[in-house]
Structures are given as structure tokens and as C-alpha cells.
C-alpha positions in Angstrom: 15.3 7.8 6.9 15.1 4.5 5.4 11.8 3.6 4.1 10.2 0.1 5.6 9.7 -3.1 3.2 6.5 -3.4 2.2 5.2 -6.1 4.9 7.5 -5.2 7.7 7.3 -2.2 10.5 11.0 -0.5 11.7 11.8 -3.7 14.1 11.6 -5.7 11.0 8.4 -7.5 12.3 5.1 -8.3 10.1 2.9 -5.5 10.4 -0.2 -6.8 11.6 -3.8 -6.6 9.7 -5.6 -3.0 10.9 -2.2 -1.0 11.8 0.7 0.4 10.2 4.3 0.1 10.4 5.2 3.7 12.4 6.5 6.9 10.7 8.3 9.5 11.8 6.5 12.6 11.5 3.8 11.3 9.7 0.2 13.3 9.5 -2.9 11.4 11.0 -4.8 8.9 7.9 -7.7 10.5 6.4 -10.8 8.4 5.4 -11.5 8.5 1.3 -13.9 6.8 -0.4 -12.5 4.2 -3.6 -14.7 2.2 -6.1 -13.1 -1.1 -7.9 -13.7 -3.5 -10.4 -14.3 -7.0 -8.5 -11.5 -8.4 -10.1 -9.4 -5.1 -9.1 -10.7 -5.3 -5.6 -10.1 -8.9 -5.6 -6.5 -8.6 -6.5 -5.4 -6.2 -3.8 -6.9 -8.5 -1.2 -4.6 -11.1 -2.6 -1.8 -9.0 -1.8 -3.3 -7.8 1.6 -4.0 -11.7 2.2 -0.6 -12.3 1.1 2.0 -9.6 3.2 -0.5 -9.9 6.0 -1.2 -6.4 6.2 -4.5 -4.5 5.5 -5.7 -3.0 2.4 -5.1 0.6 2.7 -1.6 -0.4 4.1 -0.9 -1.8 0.7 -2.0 0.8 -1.2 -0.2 3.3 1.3 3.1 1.2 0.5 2.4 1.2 -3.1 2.1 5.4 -3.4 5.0 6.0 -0.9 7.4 3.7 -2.4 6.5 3.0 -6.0 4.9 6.2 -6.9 7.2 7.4 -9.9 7.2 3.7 -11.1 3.7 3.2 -11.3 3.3 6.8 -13.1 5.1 5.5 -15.2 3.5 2.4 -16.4 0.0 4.1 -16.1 1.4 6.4 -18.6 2.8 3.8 -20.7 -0.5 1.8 -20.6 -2.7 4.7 -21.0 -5.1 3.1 -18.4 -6.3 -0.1 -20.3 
């Protein structure tokens, strides 16, 4: 199975704010609980504002797709 760009469901249309493009087999979302900087929080709504999909789909994209990539600059950056 192919994995969906980031700001488009498996029709290839814009995913639209408050759902998610559909997954096979995928388990039910869970509700969790994050605390950000302002200037964190503020950048992911850029990007939310800016594929036109909701938050918690970007950050959903982001682990799915980009995990190993972004262990690996959290690593590199020691979290500064």
C-alpha cells in the first residue's frame, strides 16, 4: 500500500479540515493531550493553514511518513 501525500486523501483530493485521508486497516484515533511553545504551536498552524488539513492530521502525516527522518535530526540537534 502506497502511503498518501501529505495534503491529499487516496482520490488525490485535498483532505478537508476536521477528517482524515482513509486507511486501510487503520485503528480508531485516540485523544492525547500536547503542550507547545507559542511559536511551536504557531508554526504547525501555518502548515495546517497551509495543506488545508487539521492539526493532528499534520502531525499524523509527519510520524507516519517522516518518522525515521525526523529521529534523526532530533538526534543530531539534541533537542535545542
Amino acid at each position: 500500500m502506497t502511503t498518501p501525500n501529505l495534503h491529499l486523501d487516496k482520490k488525490g483530493k485535498k483532505c478537508k479540515r476536521g477528517t482524515s485521508a482513509f486507511r486501510e486497516g487503520e485503528a480508531s484515533k485516540e485523544s492525547i493531550n500536547l503542550k507547545l511553545s507559542r511559536l511551536a504551536k504557531d508554526q504547525l498552524q501555518d502548515m495546517s493553514d497551509r495543506l488545508a488539513i487539521s492539526r493532528s492530521e499534520v502531525i499524523e502525516q509527519l510520524l507516519r511518513n517522516h518518522s525515521n527522518s525526523l529521529i534523526l535530526l532530533l538526534e543530531e540537534n539534541k533537542f535545542d
